[in-house]
C-alpha positions in Angstrom: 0.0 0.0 0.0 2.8 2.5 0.8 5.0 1.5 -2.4 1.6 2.3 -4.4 0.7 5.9 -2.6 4.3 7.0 -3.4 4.2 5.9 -6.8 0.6 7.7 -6.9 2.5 10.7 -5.2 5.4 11.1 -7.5 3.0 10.1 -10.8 0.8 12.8 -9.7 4.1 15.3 -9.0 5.2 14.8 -12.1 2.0 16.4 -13.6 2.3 19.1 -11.5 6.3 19.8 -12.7 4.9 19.2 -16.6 2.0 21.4 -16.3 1.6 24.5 -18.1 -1.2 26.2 -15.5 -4.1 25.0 -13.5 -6.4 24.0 -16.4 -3.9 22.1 -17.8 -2.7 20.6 -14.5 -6.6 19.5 -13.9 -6.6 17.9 -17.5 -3.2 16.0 -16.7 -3.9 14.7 -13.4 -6.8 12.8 -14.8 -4.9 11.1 -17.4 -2.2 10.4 -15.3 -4.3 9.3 -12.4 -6.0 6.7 -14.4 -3.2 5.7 -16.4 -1.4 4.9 -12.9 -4.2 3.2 -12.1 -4.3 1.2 -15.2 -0.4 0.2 -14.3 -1.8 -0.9 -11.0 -4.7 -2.8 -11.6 -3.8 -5.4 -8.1 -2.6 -2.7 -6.1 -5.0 0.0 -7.1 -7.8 -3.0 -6.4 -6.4 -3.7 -2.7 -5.9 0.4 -2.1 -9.8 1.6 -2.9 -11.4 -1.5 -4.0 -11.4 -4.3 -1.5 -13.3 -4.3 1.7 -10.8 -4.6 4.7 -12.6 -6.9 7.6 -11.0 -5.7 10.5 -12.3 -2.5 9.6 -15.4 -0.5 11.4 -18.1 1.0 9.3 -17.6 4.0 7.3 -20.3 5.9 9.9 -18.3 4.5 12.8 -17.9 6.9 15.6 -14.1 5.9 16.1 -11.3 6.1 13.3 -8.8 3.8 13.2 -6.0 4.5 10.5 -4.4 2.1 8.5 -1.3 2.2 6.4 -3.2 3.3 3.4 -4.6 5.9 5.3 -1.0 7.0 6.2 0.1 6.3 3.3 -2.5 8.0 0.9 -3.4 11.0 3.0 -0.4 13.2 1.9 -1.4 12.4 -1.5 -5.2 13.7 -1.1 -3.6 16.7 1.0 -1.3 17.4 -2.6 -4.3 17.4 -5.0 -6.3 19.6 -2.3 -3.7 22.4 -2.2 -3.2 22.5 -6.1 -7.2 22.4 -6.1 -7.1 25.7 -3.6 -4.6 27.1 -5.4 -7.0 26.9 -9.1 -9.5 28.3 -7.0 -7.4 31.1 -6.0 -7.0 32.1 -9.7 -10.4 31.6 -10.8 -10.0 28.7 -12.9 -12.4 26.5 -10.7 -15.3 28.1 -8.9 -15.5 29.2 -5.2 -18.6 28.5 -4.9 -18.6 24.5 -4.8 -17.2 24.1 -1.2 -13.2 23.9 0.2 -11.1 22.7 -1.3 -11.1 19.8 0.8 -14.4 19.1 -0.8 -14.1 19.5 -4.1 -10.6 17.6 -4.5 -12.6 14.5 -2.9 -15.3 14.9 -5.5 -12.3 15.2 -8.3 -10.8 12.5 -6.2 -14.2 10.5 -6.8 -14.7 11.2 -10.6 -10.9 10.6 -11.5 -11.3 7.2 -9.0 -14.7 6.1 -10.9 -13.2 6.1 -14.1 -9.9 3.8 -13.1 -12.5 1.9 -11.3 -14.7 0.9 -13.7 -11.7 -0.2 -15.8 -9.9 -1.9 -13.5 -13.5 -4.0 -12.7 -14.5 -4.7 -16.1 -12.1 -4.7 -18.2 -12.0 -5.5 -22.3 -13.6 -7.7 -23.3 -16.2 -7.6 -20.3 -17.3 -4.3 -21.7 -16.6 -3.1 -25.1 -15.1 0.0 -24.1 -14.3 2.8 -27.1 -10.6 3.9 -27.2 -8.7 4.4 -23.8 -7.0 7.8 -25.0 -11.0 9.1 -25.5 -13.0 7.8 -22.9 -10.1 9.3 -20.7 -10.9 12.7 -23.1 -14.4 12.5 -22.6 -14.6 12.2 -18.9 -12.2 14.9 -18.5 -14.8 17.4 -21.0 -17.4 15.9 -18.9 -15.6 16.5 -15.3 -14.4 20.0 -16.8 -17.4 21.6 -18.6 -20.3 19.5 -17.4 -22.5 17.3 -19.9 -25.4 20.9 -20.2 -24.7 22.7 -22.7 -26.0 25.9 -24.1 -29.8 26.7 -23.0 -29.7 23.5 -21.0 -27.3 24.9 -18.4 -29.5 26.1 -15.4 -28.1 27.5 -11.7 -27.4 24.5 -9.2 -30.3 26.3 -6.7 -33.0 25.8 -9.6 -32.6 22.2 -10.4 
């Protein structure tokens, strides 16, 4: 679990050294999250995608942390302050929560799509091209799937 959040860690530092600004940096760490993930499959499984027994609940009232938790927090903590510091320029809204926040739901989109790959591979889906789905999910994540007339405010939805 350690071996895999540094290699998450420096992957993920990497992007930040190669990228050009914030919006680029966002469309990066997407591809390079996933792709890590990708390398990973066994260790990405065992980091987010098997249930640990001797663990309590997610509502438990006690926290125990365990080595991924040590080990994956600083990378969380990474994508969070490059998250505040987009939202200090204006590139992502301030009005979608900390930063905290939204780099868990970024987190949780960039996670969903390695995921799903991971789980059901070709040929147990017929997934389009790697290089586009990645592409598409980052449009998607980026600019939303309204377009045009059928963008409304979040409060009148």
């Amino acid at each position: 679990m350690r071996d895999f959040f540094v290699g998450l860690g420096w992957t993920l530092g990497e992007v930040d050294r190669a990228a050009s600004g914030h919006r680029d940096w966002l469309r990066r760490t997407i591809a390079g999250y996933v792709a890590y993930g990708l390398a990973h499959p066994d260790e990405y499984r065992l980091a987010f995608m098997v249930i640990k027994p001797y663990r309590k609940p997610y509502n438990a009232e006690e926290f125990e942390p365990g080595e991924g938790y040590r080990a994956g927090i600083p990378v969380l903590l990474a994508l969070a302050n490059q998250i505040e510091a987009a939202i200090k320029a204006g590139v992502i809204r301030d009005d979608l929560g900390s930063p905290m926040l939204v780099a868990q739901a970024f987190w949780a989109s960039m996670h969903g799509l390695a995921a799903i790959l991971i789980a059901r591979p070709r040929p147990h889906l017929p997934w389009e091209d790697l290089d586009a789905l990645i592409a598409a999910q980052t449009e998607i994540l980026l600019n939303g799937l309204l377009g045009g007339s059928a963008r409304r405010p979040r409060d009148t939805d």
